[in-house]
One Martini backbone bead per residue (centre of mass of N, CA, C, O) as a GRO file, in nm:
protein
  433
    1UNK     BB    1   0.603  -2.327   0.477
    2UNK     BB    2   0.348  -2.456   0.359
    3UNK     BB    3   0.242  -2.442  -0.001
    4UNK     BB    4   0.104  -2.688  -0.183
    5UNK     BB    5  -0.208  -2.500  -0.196
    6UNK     BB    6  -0.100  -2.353  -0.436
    7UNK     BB    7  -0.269  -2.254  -0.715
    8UNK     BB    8  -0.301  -2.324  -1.017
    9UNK     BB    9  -0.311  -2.294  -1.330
   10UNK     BB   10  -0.583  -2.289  -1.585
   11UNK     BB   11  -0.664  -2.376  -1.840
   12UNK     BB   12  -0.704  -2.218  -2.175
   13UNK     BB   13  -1.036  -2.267  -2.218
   14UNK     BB   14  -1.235  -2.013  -2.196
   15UNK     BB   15  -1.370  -1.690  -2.169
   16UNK     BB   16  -1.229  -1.651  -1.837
   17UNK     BB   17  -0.936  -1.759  -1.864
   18UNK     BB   18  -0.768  -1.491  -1.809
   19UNK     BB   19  -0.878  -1.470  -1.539
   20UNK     BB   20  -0.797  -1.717  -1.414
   21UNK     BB   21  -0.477  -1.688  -1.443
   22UNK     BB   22  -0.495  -1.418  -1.259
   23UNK     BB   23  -0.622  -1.544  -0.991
   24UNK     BB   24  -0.392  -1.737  -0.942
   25UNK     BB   25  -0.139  -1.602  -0.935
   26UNK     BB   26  -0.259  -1.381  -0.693
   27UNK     BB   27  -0.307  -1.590  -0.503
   28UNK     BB   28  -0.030  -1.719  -0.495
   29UNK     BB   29   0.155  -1.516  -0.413
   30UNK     BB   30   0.075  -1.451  -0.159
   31UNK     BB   31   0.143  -1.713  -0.031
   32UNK     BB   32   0.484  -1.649  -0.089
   33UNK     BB   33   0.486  -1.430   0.090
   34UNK     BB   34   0.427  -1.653   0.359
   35UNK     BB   35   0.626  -1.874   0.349
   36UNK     BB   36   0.907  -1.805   0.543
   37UNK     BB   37   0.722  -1.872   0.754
   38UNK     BB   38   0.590  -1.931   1.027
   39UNK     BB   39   0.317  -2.027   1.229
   40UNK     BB   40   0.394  -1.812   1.431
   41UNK     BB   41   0.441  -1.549   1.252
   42UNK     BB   42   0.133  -1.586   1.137
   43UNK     BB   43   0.001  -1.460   1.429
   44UNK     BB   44   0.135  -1.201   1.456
   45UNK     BB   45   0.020  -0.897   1.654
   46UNK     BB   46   0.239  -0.596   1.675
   47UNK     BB   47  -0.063  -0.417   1.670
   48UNK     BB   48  -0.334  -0.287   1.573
   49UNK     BB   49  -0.262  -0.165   1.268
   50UNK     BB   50  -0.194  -0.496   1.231
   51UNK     BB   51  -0.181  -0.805   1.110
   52UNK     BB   52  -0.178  -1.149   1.062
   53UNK     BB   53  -0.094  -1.308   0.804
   54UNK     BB   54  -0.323  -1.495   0.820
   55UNK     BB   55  -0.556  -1.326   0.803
   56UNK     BB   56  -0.506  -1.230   0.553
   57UNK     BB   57  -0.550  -1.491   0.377
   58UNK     BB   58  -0.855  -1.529   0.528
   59UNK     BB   59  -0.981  -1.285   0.409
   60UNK     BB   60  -0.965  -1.260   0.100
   61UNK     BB   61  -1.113  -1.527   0.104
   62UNK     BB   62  -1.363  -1.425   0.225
   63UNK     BB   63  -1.426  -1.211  -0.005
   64UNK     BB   64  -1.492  -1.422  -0.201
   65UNK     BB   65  -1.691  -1.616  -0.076
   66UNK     BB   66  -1.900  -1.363  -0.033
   67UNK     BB   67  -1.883  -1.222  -0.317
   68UNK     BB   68  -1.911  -1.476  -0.525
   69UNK     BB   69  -1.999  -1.712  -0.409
   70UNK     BB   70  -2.229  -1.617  -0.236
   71UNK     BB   71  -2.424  -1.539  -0.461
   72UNK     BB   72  -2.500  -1.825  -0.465
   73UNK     BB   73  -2.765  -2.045  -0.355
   74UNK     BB   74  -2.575  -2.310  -0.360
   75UNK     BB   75  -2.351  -2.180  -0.170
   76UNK     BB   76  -2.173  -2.371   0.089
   77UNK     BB   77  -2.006  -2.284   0.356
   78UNK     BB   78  -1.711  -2.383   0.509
   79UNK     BB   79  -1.769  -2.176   0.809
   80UNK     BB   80  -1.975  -1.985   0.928
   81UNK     BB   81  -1.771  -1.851   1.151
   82UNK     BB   82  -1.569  -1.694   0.988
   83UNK     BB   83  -1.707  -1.444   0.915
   84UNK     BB   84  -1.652  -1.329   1.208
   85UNK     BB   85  -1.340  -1.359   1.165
   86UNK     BB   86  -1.326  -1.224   0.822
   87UNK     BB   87  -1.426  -1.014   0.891
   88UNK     BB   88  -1.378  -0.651   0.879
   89UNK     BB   89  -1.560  -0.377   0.796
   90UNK     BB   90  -1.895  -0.488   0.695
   91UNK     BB   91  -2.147  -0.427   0.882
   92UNK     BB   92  -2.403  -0.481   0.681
   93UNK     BB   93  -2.349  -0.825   0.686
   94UNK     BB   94  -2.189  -0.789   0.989
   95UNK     BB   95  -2.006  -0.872   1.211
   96UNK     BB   96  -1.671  -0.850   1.390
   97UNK     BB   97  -1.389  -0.888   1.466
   98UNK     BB   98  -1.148  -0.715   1.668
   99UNK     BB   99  -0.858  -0.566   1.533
  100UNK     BB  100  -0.700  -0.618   1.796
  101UNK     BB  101  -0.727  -0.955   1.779
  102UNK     BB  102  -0.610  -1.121   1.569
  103UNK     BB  103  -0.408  -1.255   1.743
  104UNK     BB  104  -0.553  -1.467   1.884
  105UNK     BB  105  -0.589  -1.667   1.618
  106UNK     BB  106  -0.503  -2.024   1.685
  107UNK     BB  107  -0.806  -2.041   1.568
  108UNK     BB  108  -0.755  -2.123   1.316
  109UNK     BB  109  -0.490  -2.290   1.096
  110UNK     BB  110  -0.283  -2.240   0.885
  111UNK     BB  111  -0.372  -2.529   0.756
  112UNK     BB  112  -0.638  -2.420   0.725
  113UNK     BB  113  -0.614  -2.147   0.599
  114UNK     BB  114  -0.509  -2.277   0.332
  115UNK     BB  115  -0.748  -2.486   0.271
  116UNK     BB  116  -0.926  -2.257   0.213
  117UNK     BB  117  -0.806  -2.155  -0.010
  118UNK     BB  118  -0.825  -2.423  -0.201
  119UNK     BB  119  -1.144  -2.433  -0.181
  120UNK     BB  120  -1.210  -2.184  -0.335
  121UNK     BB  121  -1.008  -2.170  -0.581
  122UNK     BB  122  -1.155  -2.455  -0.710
  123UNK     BB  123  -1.438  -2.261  -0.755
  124UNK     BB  124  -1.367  -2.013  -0.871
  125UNK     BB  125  -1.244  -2.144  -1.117
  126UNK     BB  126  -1.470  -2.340  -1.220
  127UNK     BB  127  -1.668  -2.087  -1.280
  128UNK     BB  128  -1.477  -1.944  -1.495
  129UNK     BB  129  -1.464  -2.230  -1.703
  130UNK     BB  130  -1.821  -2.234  -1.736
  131UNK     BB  131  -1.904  -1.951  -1.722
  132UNK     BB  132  -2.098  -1.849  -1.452
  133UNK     BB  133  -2.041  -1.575  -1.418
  134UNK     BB  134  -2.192  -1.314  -1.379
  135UNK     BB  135  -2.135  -1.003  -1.398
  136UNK     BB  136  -2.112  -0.868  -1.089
  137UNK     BB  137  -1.951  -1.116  -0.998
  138UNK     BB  138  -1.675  -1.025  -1.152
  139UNK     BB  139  -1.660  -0.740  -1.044
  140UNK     BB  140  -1.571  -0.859  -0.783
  141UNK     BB  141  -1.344  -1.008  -0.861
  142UNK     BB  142  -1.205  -0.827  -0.926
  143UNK     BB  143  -1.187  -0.624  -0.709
  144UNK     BB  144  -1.047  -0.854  -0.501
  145UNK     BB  145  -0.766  -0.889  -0.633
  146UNK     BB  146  -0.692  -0.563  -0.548
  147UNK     BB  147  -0.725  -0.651  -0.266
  148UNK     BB  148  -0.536  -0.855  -0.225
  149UNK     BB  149  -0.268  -0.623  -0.357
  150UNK     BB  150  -0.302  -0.463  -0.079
  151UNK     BB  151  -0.275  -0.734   0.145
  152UNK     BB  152   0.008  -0.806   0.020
  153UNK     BB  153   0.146  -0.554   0.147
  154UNK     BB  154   0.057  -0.540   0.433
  155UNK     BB  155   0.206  -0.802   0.503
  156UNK     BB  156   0.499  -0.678   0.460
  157UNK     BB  157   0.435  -0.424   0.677
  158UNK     BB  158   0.363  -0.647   0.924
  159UNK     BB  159   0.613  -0.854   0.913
  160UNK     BB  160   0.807  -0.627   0.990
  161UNK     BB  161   0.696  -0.520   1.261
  162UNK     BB  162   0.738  -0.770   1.385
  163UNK     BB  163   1.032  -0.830   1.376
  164UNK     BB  164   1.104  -0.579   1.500
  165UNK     BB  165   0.986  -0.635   1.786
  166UNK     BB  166   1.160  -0.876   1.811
  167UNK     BB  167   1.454  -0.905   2.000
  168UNK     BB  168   1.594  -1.114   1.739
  169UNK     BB  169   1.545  -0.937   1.445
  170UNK     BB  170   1.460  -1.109   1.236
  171UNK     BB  171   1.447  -1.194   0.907
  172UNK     BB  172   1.234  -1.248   0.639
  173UNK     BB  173   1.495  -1.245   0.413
  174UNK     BB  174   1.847  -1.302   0.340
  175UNK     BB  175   1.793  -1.292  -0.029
  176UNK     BB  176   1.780  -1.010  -0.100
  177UNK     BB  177   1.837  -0.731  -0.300
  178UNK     BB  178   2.130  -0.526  -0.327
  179UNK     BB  179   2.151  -0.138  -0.421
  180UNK     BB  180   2.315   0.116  -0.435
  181UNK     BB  181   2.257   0.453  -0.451
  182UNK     BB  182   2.272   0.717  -0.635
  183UNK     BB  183   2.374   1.038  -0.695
  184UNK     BB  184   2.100   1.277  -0.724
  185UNK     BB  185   2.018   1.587  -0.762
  186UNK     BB  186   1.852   1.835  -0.606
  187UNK     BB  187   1.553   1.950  -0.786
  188UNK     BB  188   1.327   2.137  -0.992
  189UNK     BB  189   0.988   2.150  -1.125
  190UNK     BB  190   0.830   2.358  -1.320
  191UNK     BB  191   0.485   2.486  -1.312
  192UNK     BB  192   0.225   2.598  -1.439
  193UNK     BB  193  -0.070   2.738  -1.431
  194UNK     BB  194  -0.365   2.479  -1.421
  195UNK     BB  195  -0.613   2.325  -1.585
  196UNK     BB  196  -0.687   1.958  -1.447
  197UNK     BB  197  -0.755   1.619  -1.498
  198UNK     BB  198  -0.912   1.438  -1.203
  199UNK     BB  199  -0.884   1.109  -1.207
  200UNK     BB  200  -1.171   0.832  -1.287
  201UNK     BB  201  -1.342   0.633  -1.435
  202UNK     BB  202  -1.607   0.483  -1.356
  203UNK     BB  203  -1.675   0.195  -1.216
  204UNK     BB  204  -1.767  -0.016  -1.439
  205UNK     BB  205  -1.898   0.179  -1.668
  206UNK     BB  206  -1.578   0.204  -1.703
  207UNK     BB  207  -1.340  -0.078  -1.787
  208UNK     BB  208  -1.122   0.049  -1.612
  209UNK     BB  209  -1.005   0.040  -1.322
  210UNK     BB  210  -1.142   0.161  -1.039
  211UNK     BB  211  -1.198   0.290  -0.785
  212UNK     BB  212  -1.415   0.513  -0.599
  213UNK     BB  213  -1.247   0.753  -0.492
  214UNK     BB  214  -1.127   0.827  -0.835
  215UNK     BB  215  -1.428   0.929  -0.839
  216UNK     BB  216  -1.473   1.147  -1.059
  217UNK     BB  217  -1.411   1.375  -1.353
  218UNK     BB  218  -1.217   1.638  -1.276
  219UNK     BB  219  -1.144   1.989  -1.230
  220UNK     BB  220  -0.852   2.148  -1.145
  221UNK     BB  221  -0.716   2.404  -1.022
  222UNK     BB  222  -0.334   2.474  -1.055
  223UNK     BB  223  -0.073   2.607  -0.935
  224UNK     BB  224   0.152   2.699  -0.959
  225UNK     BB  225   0.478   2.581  -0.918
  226UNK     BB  226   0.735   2.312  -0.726
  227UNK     BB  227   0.915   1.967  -0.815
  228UNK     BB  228   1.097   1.731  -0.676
  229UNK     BB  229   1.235   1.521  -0.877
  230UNK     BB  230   1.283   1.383  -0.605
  231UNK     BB  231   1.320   1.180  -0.325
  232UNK     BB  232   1.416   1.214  -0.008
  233UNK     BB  233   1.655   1.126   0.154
  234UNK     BB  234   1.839   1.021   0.379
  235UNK     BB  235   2.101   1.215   0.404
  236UNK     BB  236   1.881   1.464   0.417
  237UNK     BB  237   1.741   1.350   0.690
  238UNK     BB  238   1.977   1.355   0.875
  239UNK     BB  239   2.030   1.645   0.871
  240UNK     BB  240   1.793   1.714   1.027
  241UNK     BB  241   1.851   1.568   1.280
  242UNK     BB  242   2.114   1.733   1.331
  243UNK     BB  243   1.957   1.964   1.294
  244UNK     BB  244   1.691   1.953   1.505
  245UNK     BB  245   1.420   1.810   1.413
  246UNK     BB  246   1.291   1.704   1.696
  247UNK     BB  247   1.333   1.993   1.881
  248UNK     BB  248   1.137   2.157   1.720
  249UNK     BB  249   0.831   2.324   1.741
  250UNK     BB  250   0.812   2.509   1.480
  251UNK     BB  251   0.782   2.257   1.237
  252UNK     BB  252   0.522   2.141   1.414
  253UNK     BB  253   0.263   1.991   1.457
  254UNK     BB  254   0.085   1.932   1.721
  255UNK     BB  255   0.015   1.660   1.727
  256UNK     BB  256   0.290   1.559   1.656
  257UNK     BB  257   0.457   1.688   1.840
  258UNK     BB  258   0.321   1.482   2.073
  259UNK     BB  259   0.388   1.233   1.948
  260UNK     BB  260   0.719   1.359   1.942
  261UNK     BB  261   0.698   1.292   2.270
  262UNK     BB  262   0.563   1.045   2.396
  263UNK     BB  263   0.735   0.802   2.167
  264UNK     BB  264   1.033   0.960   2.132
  265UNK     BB  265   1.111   1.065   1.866
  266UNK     BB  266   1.446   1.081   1.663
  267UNK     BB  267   1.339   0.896   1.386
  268UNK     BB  268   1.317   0.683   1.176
  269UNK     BB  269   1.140   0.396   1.164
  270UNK     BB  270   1.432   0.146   1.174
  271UNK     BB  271   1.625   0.317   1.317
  272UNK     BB  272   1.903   0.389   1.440
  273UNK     BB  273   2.079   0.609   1.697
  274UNK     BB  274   2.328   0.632   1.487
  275UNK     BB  275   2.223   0.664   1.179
  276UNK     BB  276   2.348   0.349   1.022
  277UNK     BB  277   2.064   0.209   1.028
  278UNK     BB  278   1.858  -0.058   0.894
  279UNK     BB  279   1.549  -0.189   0.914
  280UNK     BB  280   1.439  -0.486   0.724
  281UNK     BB  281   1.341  -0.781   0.545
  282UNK     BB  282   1.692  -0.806   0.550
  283UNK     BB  283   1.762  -0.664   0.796
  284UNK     BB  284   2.032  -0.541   0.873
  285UNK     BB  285   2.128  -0.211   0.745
  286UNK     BB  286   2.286  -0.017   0.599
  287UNK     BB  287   2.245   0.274   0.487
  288UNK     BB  288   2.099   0.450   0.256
  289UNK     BB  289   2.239   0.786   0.153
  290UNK     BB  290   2.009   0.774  -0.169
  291UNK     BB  291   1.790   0.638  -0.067
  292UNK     BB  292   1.478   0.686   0.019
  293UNK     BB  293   1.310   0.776   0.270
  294UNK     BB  294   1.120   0.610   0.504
  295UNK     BB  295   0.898   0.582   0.745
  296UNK     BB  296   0.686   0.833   0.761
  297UNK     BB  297   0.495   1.047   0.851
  298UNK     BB  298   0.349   1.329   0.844
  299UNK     BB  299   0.471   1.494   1.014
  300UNK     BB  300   0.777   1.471   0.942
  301UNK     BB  301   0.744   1.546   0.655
  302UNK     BB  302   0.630   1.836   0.743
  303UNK     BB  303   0.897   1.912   0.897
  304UNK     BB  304   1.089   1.885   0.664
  305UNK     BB  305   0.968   2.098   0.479
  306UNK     BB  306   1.017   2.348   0.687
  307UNK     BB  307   1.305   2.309   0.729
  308UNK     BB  308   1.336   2.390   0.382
  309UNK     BB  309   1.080   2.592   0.307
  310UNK     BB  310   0.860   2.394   0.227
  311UNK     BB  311   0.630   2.162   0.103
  312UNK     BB  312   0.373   1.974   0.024
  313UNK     BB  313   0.204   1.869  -0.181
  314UNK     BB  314  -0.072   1.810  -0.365
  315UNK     BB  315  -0.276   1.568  -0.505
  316UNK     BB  316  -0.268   1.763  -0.798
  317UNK     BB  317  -0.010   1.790  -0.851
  318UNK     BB  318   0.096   1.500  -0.874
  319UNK     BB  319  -0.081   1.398  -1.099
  320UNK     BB  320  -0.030   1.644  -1.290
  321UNK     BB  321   0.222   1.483  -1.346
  322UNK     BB  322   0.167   1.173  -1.386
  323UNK     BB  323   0.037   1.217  -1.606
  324UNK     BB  324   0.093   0.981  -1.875
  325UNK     BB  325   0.296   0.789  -1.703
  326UNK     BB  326   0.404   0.559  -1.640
  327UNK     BB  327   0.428   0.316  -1.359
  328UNK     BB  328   0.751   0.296  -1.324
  329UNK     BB  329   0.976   0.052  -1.061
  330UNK     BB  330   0.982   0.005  -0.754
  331UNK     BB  331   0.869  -0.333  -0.719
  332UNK     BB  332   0.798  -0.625  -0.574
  333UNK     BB  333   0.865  -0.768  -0.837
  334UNK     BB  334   1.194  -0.732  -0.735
  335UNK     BB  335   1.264  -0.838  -0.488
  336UNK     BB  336   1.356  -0.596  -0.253
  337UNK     BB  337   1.136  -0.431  -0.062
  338UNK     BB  338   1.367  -0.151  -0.064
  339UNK     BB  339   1.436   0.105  -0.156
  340UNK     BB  340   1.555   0.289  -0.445
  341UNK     BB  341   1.705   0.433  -0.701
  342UNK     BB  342   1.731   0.599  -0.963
  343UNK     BB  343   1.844   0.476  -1.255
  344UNK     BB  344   1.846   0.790  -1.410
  345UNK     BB  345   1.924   1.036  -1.497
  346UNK     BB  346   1.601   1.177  -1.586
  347UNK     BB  347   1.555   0.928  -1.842
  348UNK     BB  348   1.653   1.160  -2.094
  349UNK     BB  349   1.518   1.453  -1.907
  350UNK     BB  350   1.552   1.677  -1.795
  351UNK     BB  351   1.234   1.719  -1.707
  352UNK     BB  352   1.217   1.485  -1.462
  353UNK     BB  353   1.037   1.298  -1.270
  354UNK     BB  354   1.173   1.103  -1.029
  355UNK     BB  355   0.993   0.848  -0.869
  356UNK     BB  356   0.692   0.842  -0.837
  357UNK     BB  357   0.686   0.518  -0.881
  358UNK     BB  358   0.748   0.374  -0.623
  359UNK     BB  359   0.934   0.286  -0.312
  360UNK     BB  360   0.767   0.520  -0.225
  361UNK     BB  361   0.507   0.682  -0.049
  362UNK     BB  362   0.372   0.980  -0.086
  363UNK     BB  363   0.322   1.253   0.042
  364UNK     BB  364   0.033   1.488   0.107
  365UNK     BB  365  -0.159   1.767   0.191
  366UNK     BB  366  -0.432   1.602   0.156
  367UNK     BB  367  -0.731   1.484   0.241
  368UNK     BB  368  -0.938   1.285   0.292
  369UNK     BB  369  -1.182   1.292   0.034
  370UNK     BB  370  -1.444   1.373  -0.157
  371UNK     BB  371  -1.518   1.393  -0.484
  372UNK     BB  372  -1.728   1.600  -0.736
  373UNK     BB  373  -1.976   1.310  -0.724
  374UNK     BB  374  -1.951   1.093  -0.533
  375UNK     BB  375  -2.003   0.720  -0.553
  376UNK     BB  376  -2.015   0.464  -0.408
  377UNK     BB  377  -2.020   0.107  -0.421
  378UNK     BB  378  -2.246  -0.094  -0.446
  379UNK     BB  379  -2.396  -0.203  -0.161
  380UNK     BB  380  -2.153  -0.347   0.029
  381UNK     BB  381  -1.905  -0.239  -0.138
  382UNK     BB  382  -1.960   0.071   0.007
  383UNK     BB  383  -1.738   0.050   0.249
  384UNK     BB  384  -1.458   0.024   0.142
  385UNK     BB  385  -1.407   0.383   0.134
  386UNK     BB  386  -1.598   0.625   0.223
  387UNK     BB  387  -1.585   0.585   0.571
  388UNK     BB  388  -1.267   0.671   0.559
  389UNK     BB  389  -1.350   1.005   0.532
  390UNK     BB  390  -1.155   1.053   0.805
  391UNK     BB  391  -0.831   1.152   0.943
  392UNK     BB  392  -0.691   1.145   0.656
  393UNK     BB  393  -0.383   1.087   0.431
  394UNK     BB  394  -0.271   1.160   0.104
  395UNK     BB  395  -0.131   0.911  -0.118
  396UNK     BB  396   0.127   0.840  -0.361
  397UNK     BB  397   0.292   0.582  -0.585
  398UNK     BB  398   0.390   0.358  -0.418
  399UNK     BB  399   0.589   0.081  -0.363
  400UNK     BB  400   0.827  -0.167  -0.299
  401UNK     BB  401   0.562  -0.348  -0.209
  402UNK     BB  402   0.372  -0.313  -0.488
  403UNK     BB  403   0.200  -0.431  -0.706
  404UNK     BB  404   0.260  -0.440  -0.990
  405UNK     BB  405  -0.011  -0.279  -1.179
  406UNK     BB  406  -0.200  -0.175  -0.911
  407UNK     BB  407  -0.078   0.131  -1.001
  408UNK     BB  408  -0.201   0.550  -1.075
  409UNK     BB  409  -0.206   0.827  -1.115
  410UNK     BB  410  -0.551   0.803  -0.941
  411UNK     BB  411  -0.424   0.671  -0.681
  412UNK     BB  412  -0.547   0.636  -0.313
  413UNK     BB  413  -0.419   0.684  -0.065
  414UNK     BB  414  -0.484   0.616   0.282
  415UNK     BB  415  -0.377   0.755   0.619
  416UNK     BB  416  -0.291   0.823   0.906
  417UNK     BB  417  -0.128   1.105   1.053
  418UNK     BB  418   0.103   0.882   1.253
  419UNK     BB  419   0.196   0.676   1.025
  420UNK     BB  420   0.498   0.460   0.981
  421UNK     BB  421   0.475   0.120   0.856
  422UNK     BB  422   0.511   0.255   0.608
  423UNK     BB  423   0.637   0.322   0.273
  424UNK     BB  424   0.670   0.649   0.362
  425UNK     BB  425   0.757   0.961   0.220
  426UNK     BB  426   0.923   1.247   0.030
  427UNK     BB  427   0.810   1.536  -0.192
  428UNK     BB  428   0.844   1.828  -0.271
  429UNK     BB  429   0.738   2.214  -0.250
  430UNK     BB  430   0.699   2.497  -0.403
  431UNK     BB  431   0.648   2.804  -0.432
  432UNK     BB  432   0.669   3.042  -0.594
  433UNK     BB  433   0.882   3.378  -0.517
   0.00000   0.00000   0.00000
């Protein structure tokens, strides 16, 4: 794929330099995730839940263009019919595109949509340089940014299903880091009952940025509990699988057994029959059988908790441990792509919750619901979060496709549970005894 048109950094000299050189950084990423790929590539949508690259690419640029330079009377659209093919779901704007149809999309050119891109970004550099943007306008721009950053993991959980769908399921990429995961004994870590704060101060009106699902804060009792070390291996997601985990209607909620009847579910989405490979964005590889298990459902997660006599955490115990721990993990920017091992036993400290952070996103088992007191963000940007509390469950802490920085400990993922093609595994909790 032609990259030539990915923005560089501008010289740092205004008042908004440093917005415009993370600007410039997390938009050529992006380009550069989708270089591997070829024309045709970029424009499959290979299920209804996913996007095809050139899509990801289009959107993001539609979001600057309507959010940030749209606000100035004097900006005149790149192609106002753009508009309703890459809005995604802002209906107080405007119709859109139906999202089962993006794959439809083979004009305009993935040449087109890269130089919309370039003359966005040269638009939107300009006005950073010139320091010409209101407040309003700038954090619309942040909050883009950390779009961006959702969208550019979209993009490869989006187009491993699509390789993985292909009959001759090649490799996004050859040249991919692997390394075998140590092998860490599952352990527990009991934490006693406790009062604590939860959630993220309201941005913009306080200065480090939270999305809006993740304020106010507020306190929330804890029961006592305790939580697993690390999260769950392949090797013992297989154990469950060889002990008839797919075939116990016991151990499933009804929805999901109904689903892993219908759809034949039998191991985790990627995993081959004989249970000793998955297929990755590198293409296929033997099991790593100490990495975190990957992409299963919520319903998955939580059969495999009852089969072990546990059950999936709440998403306030889980904050209440990341609570105040670095973000530290394998994310994207490790250039793995695909789930690794912690790197120490403990981390220096035996009462230590490894990966946390990065790997695999975790399930929760609590409901993507409002905190008390929720206010969505301001005006047509309050669609973004608060219209999808209805029938998603709250994943935690980041994945291997998770761009660095992205992710902290108030950060509230949510899919619906049904969701495998995201890389969402699960760790353990379990009541006092």
């Amino acid at each position: 794929m032609n990259t030539a048109v990915a923005s560089a950094p501008p010289p740092a000299t205004t008042h908004d330099a440093a917005l415009a050189v993370r600007y410039a950084g997390i938009r050529a990423r992006s380009v550069a995730l989708a270089a591997p790929l070829s024309p045709e590539d970029a424009m499959v949508q290979s299920m209804a839940d996913a996007s095809p690259s050139k899509w990801h690419l289009a959107h993001t640029t539609w979001f600057f263009e309507r959010f940030v330079l749209g606000s100035r009377p004097d900006h005149a659209p790149f192609d106002a019919d753009w508009h309703y093919l890459f809005n995604s779901y802002y209906q107080s704007i405007g119709p859109a595109h139906a999202r089962p149809q993006r794959g439809l999309l083979s004009r305009p050119s993935l040449a087109q949509v890269l130089e919309y891109r370039a003359r966005v970004d040269q638009q939107v550099i300009a006005l950073l340089q010139a320091d010409a943007l209101d407040p309003q306008a700038r954090h619309q721009l942040l909050l883009g940014l950390h779009h961006e950053q959702q969208h550019q993991e979209l993009l490869l959980t989006d187009i491993k299903h699509a390789l993985w769908s292909n009959p001759l399921q090649p490799a996004y990429r050859d040249d991919l880091a692997r390394h075998e995961a140590p092998a860490i004994p599952l352990e527990w870590r009991d934490a006693p009952e406790q009062i604590v704060e939860i959630g993220a101060p309201a941005w913009p009106t306080h200065p480090a940025f939270a999305y809006d699902n993740e304020s106010p804060v507020h306190r929330v009792l804890v029961p006592a509990h305790a939580l697993a070390n690390r999260p769950v291996s392949n090797a013992e997601y297989r154990a469950f699988i060889e002990a008839g985990g797919y075939r116990d209607v016991t151990l499933w909620m009804s929805e999901g057994w109904a689903l892993c009847q219908a759809e034949g579910w039998q191991h985790p989405l990627y995993w081959d029959d004989a249970l000793e490979r998955e297929f990755t964005l590198g293409g296929w590889q033997r099991l790593d059988r100490h990495a975190p298990v990957c992409h299963l459902s919520y319903f998955e997660a939580d059969a495999y908790a009852r089969w072990q006599g546990a059950r999936l955490p709440t998403e306030f115990e889980w904050e209440a441990a990341a609570a105040g721990q670095p973000a530290h993990g394998h994310f994207a920017d490790a250039d793995r792509l695909h789930p690794g091992g912690a790197s120490a036993p403990g981390q220096g400290a035996d009462t230590a919750l490894l990966q946390l952070f990065g790997d695999v996103w975790e399930w929760t088992s609590s409901a993507y619901g409002a905190y008390p007191g929720f206010r969505p963000f301001a005006g047509n940007l309050g669609e973004y979060n608060g219209k999808f509390m209805n029938g998603q469950w709250i994943l935690r802490g980041g994945s291997c496709v998770t761009p660095e920085g992205h992710v902290r400990a108030s950060y509230r993922n949510f899919f619906a549970p049904s969701a495998r093609w995201q890389f969402s595994g699960v760790r353990l909790a379990r009541d006092p005894a």
